[in-house]
C-alpha positions as CSV (number, residue, x, y, z in Angstrom):
1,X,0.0,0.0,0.0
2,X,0.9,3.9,-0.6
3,X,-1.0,6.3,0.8
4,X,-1.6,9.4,-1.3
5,X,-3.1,11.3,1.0
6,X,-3.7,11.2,5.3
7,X,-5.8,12.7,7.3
8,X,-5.3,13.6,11.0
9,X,-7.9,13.5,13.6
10,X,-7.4,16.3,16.4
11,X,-3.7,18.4,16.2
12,X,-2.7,17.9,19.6
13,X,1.2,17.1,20.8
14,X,0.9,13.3,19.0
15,X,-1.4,14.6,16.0
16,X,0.5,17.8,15.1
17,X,4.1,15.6,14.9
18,X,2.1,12.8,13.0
19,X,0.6,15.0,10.5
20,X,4.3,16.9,10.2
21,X,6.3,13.5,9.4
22,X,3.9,12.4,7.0
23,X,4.0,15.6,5.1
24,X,7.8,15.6,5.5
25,X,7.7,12.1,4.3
26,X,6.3,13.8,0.8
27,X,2.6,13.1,1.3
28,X,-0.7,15.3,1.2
29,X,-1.4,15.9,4.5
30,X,-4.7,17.2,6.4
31,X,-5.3,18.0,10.1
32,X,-8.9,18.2,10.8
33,X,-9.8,19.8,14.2
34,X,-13.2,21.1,16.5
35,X,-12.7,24.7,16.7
36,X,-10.4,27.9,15.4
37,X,-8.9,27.2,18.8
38,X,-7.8,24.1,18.3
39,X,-6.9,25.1,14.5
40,X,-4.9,27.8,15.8
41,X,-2.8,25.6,18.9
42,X,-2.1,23.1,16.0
43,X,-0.7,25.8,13.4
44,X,1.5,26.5,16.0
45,X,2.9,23.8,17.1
46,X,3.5,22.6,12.9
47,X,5.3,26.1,12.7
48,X,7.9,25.0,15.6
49,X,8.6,21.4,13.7
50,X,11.1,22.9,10.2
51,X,13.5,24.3,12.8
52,X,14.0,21.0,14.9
53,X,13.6,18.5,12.1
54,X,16.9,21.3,10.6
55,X,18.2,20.8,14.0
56,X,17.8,17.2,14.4
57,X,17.4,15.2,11.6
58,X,20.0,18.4,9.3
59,X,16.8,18.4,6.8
60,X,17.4,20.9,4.4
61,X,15.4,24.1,3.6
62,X,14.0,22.4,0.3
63,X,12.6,19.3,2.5
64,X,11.2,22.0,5.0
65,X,9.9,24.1,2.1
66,X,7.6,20.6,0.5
67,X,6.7,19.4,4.3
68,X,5.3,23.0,4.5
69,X,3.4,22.6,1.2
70,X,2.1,19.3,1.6
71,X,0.1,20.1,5.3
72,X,-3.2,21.7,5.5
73,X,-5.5,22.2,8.6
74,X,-9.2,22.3,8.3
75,X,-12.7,22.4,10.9
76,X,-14.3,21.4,7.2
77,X,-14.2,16.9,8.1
78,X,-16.4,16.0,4.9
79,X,-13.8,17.4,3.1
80,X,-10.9,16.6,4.9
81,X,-11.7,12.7,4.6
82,X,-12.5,12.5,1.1
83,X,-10.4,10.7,-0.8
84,X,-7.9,9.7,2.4
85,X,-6.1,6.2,2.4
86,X,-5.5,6.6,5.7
87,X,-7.1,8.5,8.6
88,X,-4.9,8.8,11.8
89,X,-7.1,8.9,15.2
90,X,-5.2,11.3,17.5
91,X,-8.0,12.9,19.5
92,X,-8.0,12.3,23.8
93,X,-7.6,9.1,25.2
94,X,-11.3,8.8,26.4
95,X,-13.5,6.3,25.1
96,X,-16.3,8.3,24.5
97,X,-14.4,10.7,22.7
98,X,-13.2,8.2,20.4
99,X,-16.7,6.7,19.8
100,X,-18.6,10.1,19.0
101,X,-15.6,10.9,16.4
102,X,-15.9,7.4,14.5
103,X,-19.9,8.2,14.6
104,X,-18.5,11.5,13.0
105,X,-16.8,9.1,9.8
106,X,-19.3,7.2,9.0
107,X,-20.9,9.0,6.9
108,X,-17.8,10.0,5.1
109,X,-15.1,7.5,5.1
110,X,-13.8,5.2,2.0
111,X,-14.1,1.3,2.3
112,X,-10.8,1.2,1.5
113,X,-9.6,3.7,3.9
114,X,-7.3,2.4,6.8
115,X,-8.0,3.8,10.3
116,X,-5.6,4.0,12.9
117,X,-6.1,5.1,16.5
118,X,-2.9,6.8,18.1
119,X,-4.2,5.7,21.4
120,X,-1.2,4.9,24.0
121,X,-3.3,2.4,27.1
122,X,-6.2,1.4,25.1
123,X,-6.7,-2.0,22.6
124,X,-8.3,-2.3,19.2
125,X,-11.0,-4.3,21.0
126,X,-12.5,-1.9,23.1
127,X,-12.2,0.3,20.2
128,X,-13.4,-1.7,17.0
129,X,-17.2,-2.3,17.7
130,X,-17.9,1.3,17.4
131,X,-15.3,1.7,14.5
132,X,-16.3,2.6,11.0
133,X,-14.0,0.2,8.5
134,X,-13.8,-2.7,11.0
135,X,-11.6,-4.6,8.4
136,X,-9.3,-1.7,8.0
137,X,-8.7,-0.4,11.7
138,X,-5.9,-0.9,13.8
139,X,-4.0,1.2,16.3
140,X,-0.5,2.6,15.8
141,X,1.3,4.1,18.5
142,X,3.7,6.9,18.1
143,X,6.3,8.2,20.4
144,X,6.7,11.5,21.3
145,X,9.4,13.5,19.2
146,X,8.3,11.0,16.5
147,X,10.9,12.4,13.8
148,X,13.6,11.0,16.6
149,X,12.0,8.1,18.3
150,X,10.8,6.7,15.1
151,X,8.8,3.8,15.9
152,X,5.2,2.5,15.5
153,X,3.9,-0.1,17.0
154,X,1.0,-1.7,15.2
155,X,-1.5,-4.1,17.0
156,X,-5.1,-5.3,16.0
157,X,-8.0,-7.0,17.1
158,X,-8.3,-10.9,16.6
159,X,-10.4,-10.7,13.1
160,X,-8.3,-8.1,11.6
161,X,-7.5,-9.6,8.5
162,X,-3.6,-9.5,7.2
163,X,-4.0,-7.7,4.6
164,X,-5.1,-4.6,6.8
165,X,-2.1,-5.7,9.1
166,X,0.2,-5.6,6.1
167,X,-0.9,-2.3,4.7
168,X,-0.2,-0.3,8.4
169,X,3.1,-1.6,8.3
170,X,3.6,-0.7,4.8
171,X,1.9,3.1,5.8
172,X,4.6,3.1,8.7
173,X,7.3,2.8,6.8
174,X,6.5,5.2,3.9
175,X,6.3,8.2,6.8
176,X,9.6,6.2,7.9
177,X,8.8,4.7,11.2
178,X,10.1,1.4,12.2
179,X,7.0,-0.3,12.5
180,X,7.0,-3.0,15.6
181,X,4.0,-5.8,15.1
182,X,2.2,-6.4,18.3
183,X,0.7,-9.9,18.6
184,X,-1.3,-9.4,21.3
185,X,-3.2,-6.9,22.7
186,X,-1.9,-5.4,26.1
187,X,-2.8,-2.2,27.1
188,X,0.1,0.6,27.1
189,X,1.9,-1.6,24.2
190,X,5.0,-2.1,24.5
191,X,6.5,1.0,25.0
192,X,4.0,2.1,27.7
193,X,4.4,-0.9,29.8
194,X,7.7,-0.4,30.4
195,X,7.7,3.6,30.2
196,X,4.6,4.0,32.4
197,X,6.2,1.8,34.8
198,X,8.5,4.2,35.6
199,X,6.1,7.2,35.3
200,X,3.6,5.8,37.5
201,X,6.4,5.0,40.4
202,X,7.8,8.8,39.9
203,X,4.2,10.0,39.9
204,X,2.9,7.8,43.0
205,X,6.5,8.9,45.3
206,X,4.9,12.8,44.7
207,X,1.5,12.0,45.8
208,X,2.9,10.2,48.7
209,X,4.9,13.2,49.0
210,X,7.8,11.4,49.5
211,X,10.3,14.1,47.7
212,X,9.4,16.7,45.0
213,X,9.4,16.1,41.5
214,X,12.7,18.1,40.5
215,X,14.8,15.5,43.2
216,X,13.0,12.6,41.5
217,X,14.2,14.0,38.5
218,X,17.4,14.9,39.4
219,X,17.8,11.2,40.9
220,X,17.2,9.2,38.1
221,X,18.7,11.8,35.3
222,X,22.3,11.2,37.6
223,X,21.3,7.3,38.2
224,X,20.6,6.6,35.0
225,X,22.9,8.4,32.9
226,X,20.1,10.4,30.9
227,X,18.9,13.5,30.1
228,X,15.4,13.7,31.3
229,X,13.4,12.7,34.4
230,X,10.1,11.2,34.9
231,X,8.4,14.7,35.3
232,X,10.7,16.4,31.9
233,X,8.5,13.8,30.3
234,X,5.4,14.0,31.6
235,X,6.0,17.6,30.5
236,X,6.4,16.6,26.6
237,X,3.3,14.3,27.1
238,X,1.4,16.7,28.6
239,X,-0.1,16.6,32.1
240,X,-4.0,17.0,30.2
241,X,-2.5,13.5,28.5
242,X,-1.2,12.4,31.6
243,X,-4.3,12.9,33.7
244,X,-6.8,10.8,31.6
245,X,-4.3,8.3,31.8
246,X,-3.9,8.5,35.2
247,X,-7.6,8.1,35.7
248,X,-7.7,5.0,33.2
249,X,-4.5,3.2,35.8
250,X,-7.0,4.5,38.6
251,X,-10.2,2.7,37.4
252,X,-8.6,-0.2,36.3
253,X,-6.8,-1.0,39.1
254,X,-9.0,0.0,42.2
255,X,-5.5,1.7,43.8
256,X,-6.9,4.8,45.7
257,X,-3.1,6.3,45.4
258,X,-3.8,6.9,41.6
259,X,-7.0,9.4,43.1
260,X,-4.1,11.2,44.7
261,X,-2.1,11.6,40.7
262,X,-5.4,12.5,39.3
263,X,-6.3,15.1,41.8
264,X,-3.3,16.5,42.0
265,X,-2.4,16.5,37.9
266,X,-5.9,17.8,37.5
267,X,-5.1,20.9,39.4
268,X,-2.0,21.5,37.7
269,X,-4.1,21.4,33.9
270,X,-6.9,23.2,35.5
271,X,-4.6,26.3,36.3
272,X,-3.2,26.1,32.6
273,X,-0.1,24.2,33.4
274,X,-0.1,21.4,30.8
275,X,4.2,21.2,30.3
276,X,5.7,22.5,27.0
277,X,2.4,23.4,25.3
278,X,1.9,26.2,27.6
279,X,5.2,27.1,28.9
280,X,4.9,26.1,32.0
281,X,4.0,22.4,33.8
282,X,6.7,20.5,36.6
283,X,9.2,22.7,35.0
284,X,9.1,26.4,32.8
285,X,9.7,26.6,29.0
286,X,11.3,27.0,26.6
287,X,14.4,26.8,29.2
288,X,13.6,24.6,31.3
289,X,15.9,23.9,34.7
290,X,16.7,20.2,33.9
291,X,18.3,21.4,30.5
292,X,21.2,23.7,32.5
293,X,24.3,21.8,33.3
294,X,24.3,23.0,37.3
295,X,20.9,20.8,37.6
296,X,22.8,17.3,37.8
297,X,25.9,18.4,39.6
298,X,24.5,19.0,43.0
């Protein structure tokens, strides 16, 4: 399969970066969102990418220049979806949400068009019964700073047929992802088990209030050799992210300590403290104190 033209649901942190590498990856590219608001957040966040994909990946001002070209951002979805071979998911990771905008494709969406869900903790099941396309939806899961972290993992319900299976990880690779088969579903993929792991230990020593955030960070960036803590991550997520999947750990597992991370996450987003997107979250942006050299020497 080559997709001619992709579609992305909602231009958040995930569906700003998707919609950017497939551009970059030299295809017609649309981001269709709610609201001018939304529109607007999503435009800037696409106008940030040419300067660290020159920075990162040393693209060159030609490959910026036909990225650029090929990206569009629309509220208009009937026109957005016509004609897509593949529509990317990317809206909040809420179940309801999700539904109400597959209700929102029916009416629109190509038999042929593959659907992919960027969700990070749910599975294709939960997902597929209210689906549009059942024989062409999977999920793909993306990794923040995708144009880096290049991989997508791929997983599907039990009667997804191959072909679908074999046309994602054809899609993958043409946006030039490293596309990692799933065999079974497990919620937070591969990835997420391990990475939540770790966020859900950093998160649940702060609402114990065992230390603060910035030691935990400091601990494991100096433990661990890296260049980032639990809470510089959570940051790139975004805590609005980060707190619907906090309440997802909290309802599935009973643990009253995840009431705690929601509550206080919650009030963090609720005073407009979501990480990067806003300039402000555990730490301040676009400088923020586990970047400086000092913070790991003592």
């Amino acid at each position: 399969m080559k997709a001619n033209k992709v579609v992305v649901l909602g231009g958040g942190v995930l569906g700003s970066q998707i919609a950017y590498q497939s551009a970059f990856s030299g295809i017609e590219t649309v981001i269709y969102d709610i609201n001018d608001a939304a529109i607007a957040a999503a435009q800037k966040k696409i106008d940030s990418y040419p300067d660290q994909y020159a920075h990162d990946l040393g693209a060159t001002q030609d490959q910026l220049d036909a990225a650029n070209s090929n990206i569009s951002l629309t509220l208009d979805l009937a026109s957005a979806i016509t004609g897509a071979d593949v529509i990317i998911e990317a809206v909040s990771e809420n179940i309801k949400v999700k539904e109400s905008v597959y209700q929102g494709l029916k009416p629109y969406i190509g038999e042929n068009t593959l659907l992919l869900t960027n969700t990070s903790t749910l599975i294709p099941s939960q997902l597929i019964g209210f689906a549009p396309n059942k024989n062409r939806f999977l999920a793909m899961h993306f990794a923040n700073l995708i144009w880096i972290h290049n991989v997508a993992e791929i997983m599907w319900a039990p009667e997804t047929p191959q072909t679908a299976i074999d046309d994602a990880i054809d899609f993958a690779k043409q946006i030039k992802m490293i596309p990692i088969p799933i065999k079974k579903e497990v919620s937070g993929y591969v990835m997420n088990s391990i990475f939540l792991s770790m966020i859900n230990a950093a998160l649940l020593l702060w609402a114990d209030d065992v230390t603060d955030p910035i030691l935990i960070d400091k601990n494991w960036m100096v433990s661990m050799g890296v260049d980032r803590g639990p809470f510089g991550f959570l940051d790139i997520m975004g805590l609005n992210t980060a707190v619907n999947i906090e309440k997802g750990f909290l309802a599935n597992t009973g643990n009253q300590k995840f009431q705690t991370v929601v509550d206080k996450l919650q009030a963090m987003v609720d005073a407009g403290k979501l990480g990067i997107e806003t300039g402000e979250g555990f730490y301040t942006y676009p400088d923020p104190e586990y970047q400086q050299a000092a913070f790991v020497q003592g």
